[in-house]
Every structure is written in structure tokens, then in C-alpha cells.
C-alpha positions, 0 to 999 in steps of 0.5 A: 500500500505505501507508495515512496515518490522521489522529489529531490529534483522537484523545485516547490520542494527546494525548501528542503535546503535550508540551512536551519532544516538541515540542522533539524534533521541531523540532529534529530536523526540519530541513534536510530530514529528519525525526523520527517516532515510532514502536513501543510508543508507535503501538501502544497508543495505537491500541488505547487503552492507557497508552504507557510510552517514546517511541521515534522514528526519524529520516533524519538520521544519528547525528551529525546528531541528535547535534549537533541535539540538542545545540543543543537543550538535549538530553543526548546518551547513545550508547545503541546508536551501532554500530545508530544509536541515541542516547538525547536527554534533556531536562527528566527525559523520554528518546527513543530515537531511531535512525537509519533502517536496513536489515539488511545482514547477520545472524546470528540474534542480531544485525544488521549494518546500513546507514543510510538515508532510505527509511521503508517500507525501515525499516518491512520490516526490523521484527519485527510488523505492529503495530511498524511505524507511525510518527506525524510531527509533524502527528499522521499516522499512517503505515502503510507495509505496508498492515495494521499499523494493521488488525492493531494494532485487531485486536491480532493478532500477526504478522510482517512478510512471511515469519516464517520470514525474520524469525526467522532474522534474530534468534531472539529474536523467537521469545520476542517473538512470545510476549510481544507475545501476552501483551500484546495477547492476541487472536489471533496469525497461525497460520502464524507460530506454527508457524514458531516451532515450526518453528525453536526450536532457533535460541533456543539461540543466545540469551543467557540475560539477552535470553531472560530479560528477554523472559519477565519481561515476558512473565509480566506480561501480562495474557494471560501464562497463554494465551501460557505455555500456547501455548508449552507446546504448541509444546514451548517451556518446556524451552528456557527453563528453567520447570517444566511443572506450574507453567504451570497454577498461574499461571493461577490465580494471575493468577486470584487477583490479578485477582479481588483488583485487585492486579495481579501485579508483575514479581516477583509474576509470576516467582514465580507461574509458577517457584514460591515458594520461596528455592531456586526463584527463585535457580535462575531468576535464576542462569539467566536471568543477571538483576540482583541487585535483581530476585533480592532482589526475589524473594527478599523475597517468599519469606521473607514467603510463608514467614512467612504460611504459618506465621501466622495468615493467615485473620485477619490484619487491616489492621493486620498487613498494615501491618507487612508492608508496611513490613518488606517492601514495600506491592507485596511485600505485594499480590503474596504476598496474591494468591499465598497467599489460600488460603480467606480469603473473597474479599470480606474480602480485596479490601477490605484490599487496596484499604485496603493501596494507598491507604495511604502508607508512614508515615516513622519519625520517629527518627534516629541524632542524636537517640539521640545527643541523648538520651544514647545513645553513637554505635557499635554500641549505638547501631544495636542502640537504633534497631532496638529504637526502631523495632519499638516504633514498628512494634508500635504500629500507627506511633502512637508520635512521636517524643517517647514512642520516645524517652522509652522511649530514654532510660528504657532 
């Protein structure tokens, strides 16, 4: 059943020369285990795809790894020591890297689990197909289950063995089965989905921060709209908290951000598909129970979607957009221009966004010490002056130095 694919020559796997990886596996491959990666990482590189973190799996135990990759020179963080996963550190990169395991025990949330050395064991007890793929140092490619390799080139979503059995296990994978579709975006396994049907229910059990990191990735794909919709026809939206006539809006709007080649930000994306107002975005962070950075995020996109839609939008130029973007944000700015295009001509609006992305945020040039070298008293009228100061500067299109800012200071 395991199929072994060479992919040392492959160019989407030439990450696999990095200096700091290398440093990895030797040091982790020793006195008989063995490290190798594995999940996102394969995956995209498979199909081509740009890969974000390197997780790996390894035989050696979490103590093991742990003083092996101290004698390294790595960072050891204990990031899930009870399942077996240390994060090692070295030189500003980061690898996941847990023990191999096999469930012993679960409760639709969360796994007990054993520690092991049996790699087609590890790969049985993962959620897809496409999940399940492990690359060693040699740049093999390993596919214990026979189809990953098949249904990753496929981009075909699919559980390992029996989904009903996969599901029950950690109702999350209901959500993840989802967001892997969003992502990938060609087919998923009928079967599997009507055992996400079939077992909904079983997401009461989730907590409301896995159930909302799950769906902000999962707005983000570029197939976000067909996963949304299939959720919809499954009955899946009252479970997660969005709005049914919003699904339809999103498609337009992920629409409006392809067409302008602005793709949508996570931010962008929750409120294309939760709506735009301040109201809105705080009711979905409250029920997601999701950080305050993200909820200002949103909240930041939603006073400049309010300001647009009381401006004068349809001729706004460049330089307007400028001022937004250094108030609120470049990305702030691409997301609101992709959620309110209303009927500027596309064309017109492409160009300035393109200007927008190649535009590098300009620095203000004046500081608290030089208000006080030229004569402002330190205190609040000195935080009142540098506000003034700096929306001259804004207002002048960032042309003014800092020589005629504070000539305007000190004339003052």
C-alpha cells in the first residue's frame, strides 16, 4: 500500500535546503530514529503552492528531541508536551515537531494518546488523505495509505478510512473538512460530506475560539464562497453563528477583490461574509471568543467603510487613498476598496490599487524632542502640537520635512 515518490529534483520542494532544516534533521536523526516532515508543508508543495510552517514528526520521544535539540543550538518551547509536541527554534525559523502517536482514547474534542515508532500507525490516526505524507531527509516522499499523494494532485478532500470514525474522534474536523475545501477547492469525497451532515450536532461540543479560528481561515480561501455555500446546504451556518443572506454577498465580494488583485485579508474576509458594520463584527468576535487585535482589526475597517460611504468615493484619487492608508492601514485600505467599489469603473480602480501596494508607508519625520527643541513645553500641549504637526504633514500629500512642520511649530 505505501507508495515512496522521489522529489529531490522537484523545485516547490527546494525548501528542503535550508540551512536551519538541515540542522533539524541531523540532529534529530540519530541513534536510530528519525525526523520527517510532514502536513501543510507535503501538501502544497505537491500541488505547487507557497508552504507557510514546517511541521515534522519524529520516533524519538519528547525528551529525546528535547535534549537533541538542545545540543543543537535549538530553543526548546513545550508547545503541546501532554500530545508530544515541542516547538525547536533556531536562527528566527520554528518546527513543530511531535512525537509519533496513536489515539488511545477520545472524546470528540480531544485525544488521549500513546507514543510510538510505527509511521503508517501515525499516518491512520490523521484527519485527510492529503495530511498524511511525510518527506525524510533524502527528499522521499512517503505515502503510507496508498492515495494521499493521488488525492493531494487531485486536491480532493477526504478522510482517512471511515469519516464517520474520524469525526467522532474530534468534531472539529467537521469545520476542517470545510476549510481544507476552501483551500484546495476541487472536489471533496461525497460520502464524507454527508457524514458531516450526518453528525453536526457533535460541533456543539466545540469551543467557540477552535470553531472560530477554523472559519477565519476558512473565509480566506480562495474557494471560501463554494465551501460557505456547501455548508449552507448541509444546514451548517446556524451552528456557527453567520447570517444566511450574507453567504451570497461574499461571493461577490471575493468577486470584487479578485477582479481588483487585492486579495481579501483575514479581516477583509470576516467582514465580507458577517457584514460591515461596528455592531456586526463585535457580535462575531464576542462569539467566536477571538483576540482583541483581530476585533480592532475589524473594527478599523468599519469606521473607514463608514467614512467612504459618506465621501466622495467615485473620485477619490491616489492621493486620498494615501491618507487612508496611513490613518488606517495600506491592507485596511485594499480590503474596504474591494468591499465598497460600488460603480467606480473597474479599470480606474485596479490601477490605484496596484499604485496603493507598491507604495511604502512614508515615516513622519517629527518627534516629541524636537517640539521640545523648538520651544514647545513637554505635557499635554505638547501631544495636542504633534497631532496638529502631523495632519499638516498628512494634508500635504507627506511633502512637508521636517524643517517647514516645524517652522509652522514654532510660528504657532
Amino acid at each position: 500500500m505505501t507508495s515512496i515518490l522521489d522529489v529531490c529534483e522537484e523545485p516547490h520542494f527546494s525548501w528542503r535546503e535550508d540551512a536551519c532544516l538541515k540542522a533539524l534533521f541531523a540532529a534529530l536523526n540519530r541513534d536510530g530514529d528519525e525526523v520527517r516532515v510532514v502536513g501543510g508543508a507535503v501538501r502544497n508543495s505537491l500541488i505547487g503552492l507557497p508552504i507557510g510552517d514546517i511541521d515534522c514528526a519524529t520516533t524519538a520521544l519528547p525528551s529525546e528531541t528535547m535534549e537533541r535539540g538542545r545540543e543543537a543550538g535549538f530553543k526548546i518551547v513545550p508547545t503541546g508536551l501532554e500530545h508530544g509536541t515541542l516547538t525547536l527554534v533556531k536562527d528566527g525559523q520554528s518546527y513543530e515537531v511531535t512525537s509519533l502517536r496513536a489515539d488511545v482514547e477520545t472524546d470528540g474534542r480531544r485525544a488521549k494518546v500513546a507514543f510510538g515508532r510505527d509511521w503508517t500507525e501515525d499516518a491512520a490516526r490523521r484527519d485527510f488523505t492529503m495530511n498524511a505524507l511525510y518527506l525524510d531527509a533524502d527528499g522521499q516522499l512517503y505515502d503510507y495509505l496508498g492515495s494521499g499523494i493521488s488525492d493531494t494532485k487531485a486536491r480532493r478532500v477526504r478522510f482517512i478510512g471511515k469519516a464517520e470514525e474520524r469525526i467522532r474522534e474530534d468534531y472539529l474536523r467537521i469545520l476542517r473538512f470545510f476549510r481544507f475545501y476552501a483551500q484546495y477547492g476541487h472536489a471533496f469525497h461525497c460520502t464524507d460530506y454527508d457524514a458531516c451532515v450526518a453528525l453536526q450536532d457533535g460541533m456543539k461540543q466545540l469551543s467557540a475560539e477552535r470553531v472560530g479560528v477554523e472559519m477565519i481561515k476558512l473565509v480566506q480561501g480562495e474557494f471560501g464562497y463554494s465551501a460557505l455555500e456547501a455548508m449552507f446546504d448541509g444546514g451548517f451556518l446556524g451552528q456557527i453563528g453567520l447570517k444566511v443572506p450574507m453567504i451570497k454577498r461574499f461571493g461577490y465580494y471575493q468577486s470584487q477583490s479578485v477582479m481588483l488583485g487585492i486579495p481579501l485579508s483575514s479581516t477583509g474576509a470576516l467582514m465580507a461574509v458577517n457584514g460591515h458594520c461596528r455592531e456586526s463584527v463585535e457580535g462575531l468576535m464576542q462569539a467566536w471568543r477571538q483576540p482583541n487585535r483581530l476585533r480592532d482589526a475589524l473594527v478599523r475597517r468599519s469606521a473607514l467603510l463608514e467614512q467612504i460611504s459618506t465621501s466622495d468615493f467615485q473620485t477619490a484619487e491616489l492621493q486620498t487613498l494615501k491618507q487612508w492608508a496611513y490613518r488606517y492601514g495600506k491592507d485596511t485600505v485594499l480590503d474596504c476598496l474591494a468591499l465598497q467599489r460600488l460603480d467606480r469603473d473597474a479599470e480606474d480602480l485596479r490601477e490605484l490599487c496596484q499604485h496603493l501596494q507598491q507604495w511604502d508607508l512614508p515615516a513622519f519625520p517629527v518627534k516629541g524632542k524636537d517640539l521640545i527643541a523648538a520651544g514647545v513645553t513637554p505635557g499635554p500641549e505638547m501631544g495636542v502640537r504633534l497631532s496638529d504637526c502631523e495632519a499638516r504633514w498628512v494634508e500635504s500629500g507627506f511633502s512637508l520635512g521636517k524643517a517647514d512642520l516645524l517652522d509652522g511649530i514654532s510660528s504657532d
